[in-house]
C-alpha positions as CSV (number, residue, x, y, z in Angstrom):
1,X,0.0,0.0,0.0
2,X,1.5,3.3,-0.6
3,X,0.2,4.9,2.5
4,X,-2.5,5.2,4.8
5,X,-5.8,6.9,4.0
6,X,-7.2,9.2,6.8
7,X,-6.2,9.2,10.3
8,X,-5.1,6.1,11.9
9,X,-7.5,3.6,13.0
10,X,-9.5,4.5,16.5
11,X,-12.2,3.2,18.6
12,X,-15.8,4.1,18.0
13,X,-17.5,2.7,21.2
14,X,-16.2,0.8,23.6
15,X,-18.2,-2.2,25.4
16,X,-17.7,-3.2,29.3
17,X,-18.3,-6.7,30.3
18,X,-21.8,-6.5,31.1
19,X,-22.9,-5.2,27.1
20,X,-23.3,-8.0,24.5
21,X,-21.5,-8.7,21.0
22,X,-20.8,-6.0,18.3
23,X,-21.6,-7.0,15.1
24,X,-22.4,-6.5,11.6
25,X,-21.4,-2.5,11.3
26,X,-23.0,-0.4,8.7
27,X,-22.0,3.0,7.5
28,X,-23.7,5.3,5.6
29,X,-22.6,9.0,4.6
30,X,-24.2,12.7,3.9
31,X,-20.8,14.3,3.4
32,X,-18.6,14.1,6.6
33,X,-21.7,13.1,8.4
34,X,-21.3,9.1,8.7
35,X,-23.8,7.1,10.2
36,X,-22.9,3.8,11.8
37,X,-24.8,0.7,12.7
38,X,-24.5,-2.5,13.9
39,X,-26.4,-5.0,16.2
40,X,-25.2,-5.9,19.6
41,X,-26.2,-9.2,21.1
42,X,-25.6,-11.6,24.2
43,X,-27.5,-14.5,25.8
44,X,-29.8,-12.1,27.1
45,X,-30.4,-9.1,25.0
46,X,-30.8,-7.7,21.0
47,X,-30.2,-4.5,20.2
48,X,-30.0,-2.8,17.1
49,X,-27.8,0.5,17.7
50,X,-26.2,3.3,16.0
51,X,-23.5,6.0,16.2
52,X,-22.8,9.4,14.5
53,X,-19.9,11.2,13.6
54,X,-20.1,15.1,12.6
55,X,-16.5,15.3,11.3
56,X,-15.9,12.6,9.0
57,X,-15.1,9.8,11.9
58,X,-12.4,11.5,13.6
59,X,-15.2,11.6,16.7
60,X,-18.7,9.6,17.3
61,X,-21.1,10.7,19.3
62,X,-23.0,8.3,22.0
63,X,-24.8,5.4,20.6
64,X,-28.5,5.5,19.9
65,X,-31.0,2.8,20.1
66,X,-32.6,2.1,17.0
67,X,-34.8,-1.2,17.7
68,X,-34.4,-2.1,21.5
69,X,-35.7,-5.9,20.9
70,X,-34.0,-7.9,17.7
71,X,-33.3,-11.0,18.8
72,X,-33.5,-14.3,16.7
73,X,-31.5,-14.4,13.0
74,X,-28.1,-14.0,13.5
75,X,-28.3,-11.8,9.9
76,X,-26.6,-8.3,9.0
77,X,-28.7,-5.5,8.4
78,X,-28.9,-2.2,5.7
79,X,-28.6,1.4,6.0
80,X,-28.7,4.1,4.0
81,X,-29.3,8.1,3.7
82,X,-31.0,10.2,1.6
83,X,-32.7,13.8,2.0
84,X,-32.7,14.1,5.6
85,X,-33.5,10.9,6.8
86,X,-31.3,7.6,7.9
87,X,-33.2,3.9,7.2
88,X,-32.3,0.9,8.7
89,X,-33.4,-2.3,7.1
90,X,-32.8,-5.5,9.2
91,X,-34.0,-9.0,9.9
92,X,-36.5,-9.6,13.2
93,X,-37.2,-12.6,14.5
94,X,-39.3,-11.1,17.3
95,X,-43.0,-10.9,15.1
96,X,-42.8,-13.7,13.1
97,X,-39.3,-14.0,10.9
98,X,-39.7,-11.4,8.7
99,X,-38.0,-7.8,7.6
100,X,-38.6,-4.6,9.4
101,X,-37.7,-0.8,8.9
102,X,-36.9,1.8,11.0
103,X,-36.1,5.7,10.0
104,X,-34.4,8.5,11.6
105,X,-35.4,12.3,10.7
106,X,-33.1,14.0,13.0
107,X,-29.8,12.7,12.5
108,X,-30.2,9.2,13.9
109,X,-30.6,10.6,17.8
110,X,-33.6,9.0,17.7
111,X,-35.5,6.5,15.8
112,X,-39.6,5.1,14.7
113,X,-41.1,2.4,15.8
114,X,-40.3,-0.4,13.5
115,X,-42.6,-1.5,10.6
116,X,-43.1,-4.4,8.7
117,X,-41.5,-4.2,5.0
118,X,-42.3,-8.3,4.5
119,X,-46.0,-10.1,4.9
120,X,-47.0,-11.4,8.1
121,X,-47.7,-14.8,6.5
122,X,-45.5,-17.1,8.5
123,X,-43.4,-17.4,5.6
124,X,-39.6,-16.2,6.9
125,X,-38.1,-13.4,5.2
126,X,-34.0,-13.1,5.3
127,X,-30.5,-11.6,3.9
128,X,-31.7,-7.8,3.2
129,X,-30.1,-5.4,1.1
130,X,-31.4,-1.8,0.6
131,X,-29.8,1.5,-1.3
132,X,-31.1,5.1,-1.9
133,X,-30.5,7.9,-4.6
134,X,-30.5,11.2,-3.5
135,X,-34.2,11.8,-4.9
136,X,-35.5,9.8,-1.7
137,X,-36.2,6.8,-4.1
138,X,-35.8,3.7,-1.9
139,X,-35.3,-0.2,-2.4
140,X,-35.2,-3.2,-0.5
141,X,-34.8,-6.6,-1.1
142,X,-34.7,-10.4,0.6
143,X,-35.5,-14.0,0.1
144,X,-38.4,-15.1,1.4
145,X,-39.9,-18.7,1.9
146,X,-43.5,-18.0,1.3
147,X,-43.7,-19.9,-2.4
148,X,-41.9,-22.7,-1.5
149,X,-38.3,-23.5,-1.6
150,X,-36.1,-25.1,-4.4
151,X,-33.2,-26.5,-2.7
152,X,-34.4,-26.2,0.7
153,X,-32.2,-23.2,1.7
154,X,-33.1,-20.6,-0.5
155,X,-36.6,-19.3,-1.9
156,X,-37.7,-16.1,-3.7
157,X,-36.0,-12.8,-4.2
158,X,-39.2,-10.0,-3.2
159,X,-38.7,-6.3,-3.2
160,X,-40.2,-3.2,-2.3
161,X,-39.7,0.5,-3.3
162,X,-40.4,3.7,-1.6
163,X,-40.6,6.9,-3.7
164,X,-40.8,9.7,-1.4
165,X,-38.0,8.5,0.8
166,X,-39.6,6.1,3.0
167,X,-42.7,7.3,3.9
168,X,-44.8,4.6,2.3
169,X,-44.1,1.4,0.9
170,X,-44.9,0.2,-3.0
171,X,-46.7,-3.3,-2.7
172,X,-44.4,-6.6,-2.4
173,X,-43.2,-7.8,-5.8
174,X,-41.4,-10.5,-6.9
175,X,-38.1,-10.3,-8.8
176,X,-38.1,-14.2,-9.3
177,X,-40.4,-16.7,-9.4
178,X,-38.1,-20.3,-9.0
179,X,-37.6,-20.5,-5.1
180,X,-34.4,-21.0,-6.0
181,X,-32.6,-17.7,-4.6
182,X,-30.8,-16.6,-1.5
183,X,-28.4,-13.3,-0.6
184,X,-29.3,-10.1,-2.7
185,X,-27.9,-6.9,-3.4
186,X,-30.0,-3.9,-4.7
187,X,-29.5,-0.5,-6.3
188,X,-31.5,2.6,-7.2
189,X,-30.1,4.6,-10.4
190,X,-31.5,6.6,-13.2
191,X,-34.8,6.0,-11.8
192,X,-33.9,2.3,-12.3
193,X,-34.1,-0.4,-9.9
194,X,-31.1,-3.5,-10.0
195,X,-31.0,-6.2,-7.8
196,X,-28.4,-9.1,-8.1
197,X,-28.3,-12.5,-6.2
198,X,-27.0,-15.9,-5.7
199,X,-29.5,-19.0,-7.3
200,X,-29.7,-22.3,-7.3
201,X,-31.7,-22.4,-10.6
202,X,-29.0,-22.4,-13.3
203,X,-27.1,-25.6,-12.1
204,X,-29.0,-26.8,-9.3
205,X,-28.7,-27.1,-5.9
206,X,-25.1,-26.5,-4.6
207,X,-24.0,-24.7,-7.3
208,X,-25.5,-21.3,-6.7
209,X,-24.7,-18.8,-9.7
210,X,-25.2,-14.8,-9.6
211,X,-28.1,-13.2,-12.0
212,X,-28.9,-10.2,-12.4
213,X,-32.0,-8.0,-13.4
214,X,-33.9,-4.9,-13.0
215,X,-37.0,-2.7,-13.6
216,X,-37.9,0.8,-14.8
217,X,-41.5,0.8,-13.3
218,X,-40.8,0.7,-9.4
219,X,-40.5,-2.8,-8.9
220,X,-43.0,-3.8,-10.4
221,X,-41.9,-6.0,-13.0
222,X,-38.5,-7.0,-13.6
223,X,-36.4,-8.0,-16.8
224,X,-35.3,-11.7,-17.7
225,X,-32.4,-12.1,-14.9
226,X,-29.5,-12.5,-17.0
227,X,-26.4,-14.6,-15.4
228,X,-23.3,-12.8,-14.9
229,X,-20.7,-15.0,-13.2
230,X,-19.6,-18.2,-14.6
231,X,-20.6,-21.5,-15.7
232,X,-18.7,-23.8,-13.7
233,X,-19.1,-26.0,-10.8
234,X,-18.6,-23.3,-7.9
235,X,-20.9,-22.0,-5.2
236,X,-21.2,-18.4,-6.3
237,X,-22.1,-16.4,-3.4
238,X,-22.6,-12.6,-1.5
239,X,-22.6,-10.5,-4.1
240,X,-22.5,-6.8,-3.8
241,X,-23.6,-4.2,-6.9
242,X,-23.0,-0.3,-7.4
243,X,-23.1,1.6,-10.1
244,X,-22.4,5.5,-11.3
245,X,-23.3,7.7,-14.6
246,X,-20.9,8.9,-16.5
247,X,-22.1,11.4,-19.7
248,X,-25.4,9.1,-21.0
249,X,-24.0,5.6,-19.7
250,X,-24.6,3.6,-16.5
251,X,-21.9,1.4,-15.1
252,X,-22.9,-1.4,-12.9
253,X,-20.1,-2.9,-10.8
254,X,-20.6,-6.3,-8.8
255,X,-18.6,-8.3,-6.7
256,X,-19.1,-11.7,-4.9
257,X,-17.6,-14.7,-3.3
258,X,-17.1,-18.0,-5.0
259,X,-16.7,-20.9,-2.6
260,X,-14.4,-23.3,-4.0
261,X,-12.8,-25.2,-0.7
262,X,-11.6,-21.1,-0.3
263,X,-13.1,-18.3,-1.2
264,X,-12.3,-16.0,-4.0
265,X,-13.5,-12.6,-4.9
266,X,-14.7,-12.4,-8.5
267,X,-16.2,-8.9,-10.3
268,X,-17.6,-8.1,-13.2
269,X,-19.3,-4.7,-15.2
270,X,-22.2,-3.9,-17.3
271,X,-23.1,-0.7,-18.9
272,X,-26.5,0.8,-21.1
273,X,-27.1,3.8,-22.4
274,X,-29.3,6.0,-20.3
275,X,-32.7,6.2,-21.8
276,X,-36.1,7.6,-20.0
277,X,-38.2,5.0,-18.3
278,X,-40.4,5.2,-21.6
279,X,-37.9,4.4,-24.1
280,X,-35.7,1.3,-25.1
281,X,-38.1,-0.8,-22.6
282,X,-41.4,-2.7,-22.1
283,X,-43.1,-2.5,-19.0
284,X,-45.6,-5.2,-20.7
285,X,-42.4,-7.6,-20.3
286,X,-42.6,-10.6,-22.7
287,X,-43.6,-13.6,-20.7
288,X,-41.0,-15.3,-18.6
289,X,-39.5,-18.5,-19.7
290,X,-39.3,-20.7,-16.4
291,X,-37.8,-24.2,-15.9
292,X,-37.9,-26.1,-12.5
293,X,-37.4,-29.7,-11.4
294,X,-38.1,-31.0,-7.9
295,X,-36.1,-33.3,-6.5
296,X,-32.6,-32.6,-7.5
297,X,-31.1,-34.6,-6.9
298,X,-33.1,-37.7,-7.3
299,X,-33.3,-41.2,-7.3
300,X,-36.2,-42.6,-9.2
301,X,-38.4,-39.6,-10.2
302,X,-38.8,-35.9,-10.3
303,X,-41.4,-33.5,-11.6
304,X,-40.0,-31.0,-14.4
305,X,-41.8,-27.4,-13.8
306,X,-42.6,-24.7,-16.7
307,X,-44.2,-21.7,-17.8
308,X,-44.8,-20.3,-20.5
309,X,-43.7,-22.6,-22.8
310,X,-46.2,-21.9,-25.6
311,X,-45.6,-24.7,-26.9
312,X,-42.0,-25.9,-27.3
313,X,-40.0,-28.5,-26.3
314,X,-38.6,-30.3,-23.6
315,X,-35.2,-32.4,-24.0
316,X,-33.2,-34.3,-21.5
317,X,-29.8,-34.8,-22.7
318,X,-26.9,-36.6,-21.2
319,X,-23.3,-35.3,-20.6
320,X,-22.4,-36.5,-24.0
321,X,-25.2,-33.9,-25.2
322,X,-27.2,-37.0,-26.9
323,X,-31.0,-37.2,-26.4
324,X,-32.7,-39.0,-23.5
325,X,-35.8,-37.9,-23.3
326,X,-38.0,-35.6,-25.3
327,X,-41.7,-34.0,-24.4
328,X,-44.0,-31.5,-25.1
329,X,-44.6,-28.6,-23.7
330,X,-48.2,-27.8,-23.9
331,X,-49.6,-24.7,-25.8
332,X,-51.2,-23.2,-22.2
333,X,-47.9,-22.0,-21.5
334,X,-47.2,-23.7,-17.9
335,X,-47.7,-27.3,-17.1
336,X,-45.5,-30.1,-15.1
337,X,-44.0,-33.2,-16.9
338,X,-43.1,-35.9,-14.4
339,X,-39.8,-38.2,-15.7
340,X,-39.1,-41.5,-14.1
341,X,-35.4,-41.4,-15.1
342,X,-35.8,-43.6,-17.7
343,X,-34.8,-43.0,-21.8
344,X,-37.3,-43.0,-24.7
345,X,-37.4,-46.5,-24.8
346,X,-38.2,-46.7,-21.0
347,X,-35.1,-48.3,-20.5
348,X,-33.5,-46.6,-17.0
349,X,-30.1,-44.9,-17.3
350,X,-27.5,-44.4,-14.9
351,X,-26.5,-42.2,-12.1
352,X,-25.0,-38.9,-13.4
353,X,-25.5,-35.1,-14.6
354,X,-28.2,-34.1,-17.4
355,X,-29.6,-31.2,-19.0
356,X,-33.5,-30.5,-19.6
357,X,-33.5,-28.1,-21.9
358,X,-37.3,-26.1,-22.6
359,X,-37.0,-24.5,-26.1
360,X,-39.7,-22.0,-27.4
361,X,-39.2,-20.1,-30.1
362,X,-36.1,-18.4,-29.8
363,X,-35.8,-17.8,-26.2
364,X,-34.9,-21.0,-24.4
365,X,-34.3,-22.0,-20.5
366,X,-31.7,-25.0,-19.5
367,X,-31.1,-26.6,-16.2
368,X,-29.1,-29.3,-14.7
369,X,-30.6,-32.5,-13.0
370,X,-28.3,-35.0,-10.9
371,X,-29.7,-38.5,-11.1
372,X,-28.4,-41.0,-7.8
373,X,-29.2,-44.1,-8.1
């Protein structure tokens, strides 16, 4: 390193025996004003608190608390600023398993009641991410169990958007609908919502992969999630997006982790030309191609899951790429095909890696299924 940036490293608070655990610190920044969270726990207690520094961290005033009860997942939480105000966006275990917000308007001295960002359904609701713009247009986003769950771990990635900087909540939408996703990263730019996140989908469970998508009508509907890390047999996980304009471009930055017996850091870009939320895009998004088996793995059968198909075709193919199977997807667009692991012939094949592949027109979906004997 060629030398040090800022002062040297100093103590923000410091704990006594009888105060719980520090962890998970978030910052957030108006200028030299930095806001600091974190949540502070012991056998006992939750707390979620925060700090505040007037001169760019050099000193922090006393802690405040900003949810006095938040006991149960062990989970980090979000916080951002924009216009005035300081949110906090945080697991809670306390009413039911679900996500919660909390605001500051005066600096974070003092802080609401806590509200409910995710359904009271029973369904939990984990991993949040949120980010602002400084137009007080807000995002969040976790995965939530409330459709069911792919691989048993992970579920669906839901969102929702605030406009006029958190005082009320957009409905719940869904970025994904495969139960197949966990931890999520989300950004607000150009009026322009992105979200990215690990999933199971692409190569099953195990092998979660990082897509990405985004929408240009608040969260309500979302684009085709496009992956963006590789196609290899990792766990691809955490991931973290930002972004900037520069002239009439965005650039999206995102990093995670990929888990293979040690963990690397991988990155990649993206860029578009900025356009208003009326041109270069649909908000009547074409339909979705979606592809699902369940179980996988398996050992004698498993029930293949689509929509809107419109028609097309369903092959299973072995690692050689030759044809095992072949089906029909019905013209109503969504149906389930149930395959007993056995070839055209109804001969059974091995143990080992295939492909179903759903083709429809031009757009197609693949997905890999692991047959145990």
């Amino acid at each position: 390193m060629a030398g040090r940036l800022g002062p040297p490293p100093h103590q923000v608070f410091r704990r006594d025996d009888d105060f719980g655990l520090l962890k998970y610190p978030r910052l957030a920044a108006n200028g030299d004003t930095l806001f600091l969270s974190c949540r502070v726990a012991d056998f006992v207690d939750s707390y979620l608190l925060s700090f505040r520094s007037l001169n760019g961290g050099i000193a922090w005033g006393d802690s405040a608390v900003a949810d006095p009860l938040t006991w149960g997942f062990d989970q980090y939480q979000s916080m951002v600023y924009s216009r005035g105000r300081v949110h906090i966006v945080y697991p809670l275990h306390f009413e039911g398993a679900d996500i919660f917000y909390t605001v500051s308007t005066d600096g974070g001295l003092t802080w609401a009641a806590r509200a409910r960002l995710s359904a009271q359904d029973g369904h939990a609701g984990q991993l949040p991410s949120a980010h602002a713009d400084s137009a007080g247009n807000l995002i969040a986003a976790w995965f939530d169990y409330k459709y069911g769950s792919m691989c048993g771990l992970s579920g669906d990635i839901l969102t929702r958007t605030s406009t006029d900087n958190g005082q009320t909540w957009l409905s719940e939408c869904r970025v994904t609908d495969t139960q197949s996703g966990f931890a999520s990263s989300c950004f607000v730019l150009d009026s322009t919502f992105h979200a990215v996140w690990a999933d199971e989908w692409p190569f099953g469970c195990g092998y979660a992969k990082i897509l990405y998508s985004f929408s240009r009508d608040w969260g309500k509907t979302w684009a085709e999630p496009q992956l963006i890390s590789g196609n290899y047999m990792s766990r691809d996980r955490d991931p973290f997006i930002v972004g900037r304009i520069m002239a009439d471009t965005v650039l999206l930055h995102c990093f995670w982790g990929i888990y293979t017996g040690d963990v690397d850091l991988h990155y990649a870009s993206g860029r578009y030309v900025v356009t208003s939320a009326a041109e270069g895009y649909d908000a009547n998004l074409p339909d979705k191609v979606r592809l699902s088996a369940h179980p996988n793995p398996f050992n004698s059968s498993t029930v293949i899951t689509y929509s809107h198909a419109k028609g097309g075709e369903i092959k299973i193919t072995n690692s050689l790429g030759q044809i095992i199977r072949s089906f029909e997807a019905g013209a109503s667009g969504e149906g389930r095909i149930g395959w007993d692991g056995a070839d055209q012939e109804g001969h059974r094949v091995s143990s080992g890696v295939y492909m179903i592949k759903l083709q429809t027109g031009n757009r197609s979906r693949a997905l890999k299924l692991v047959l145990v004997r």
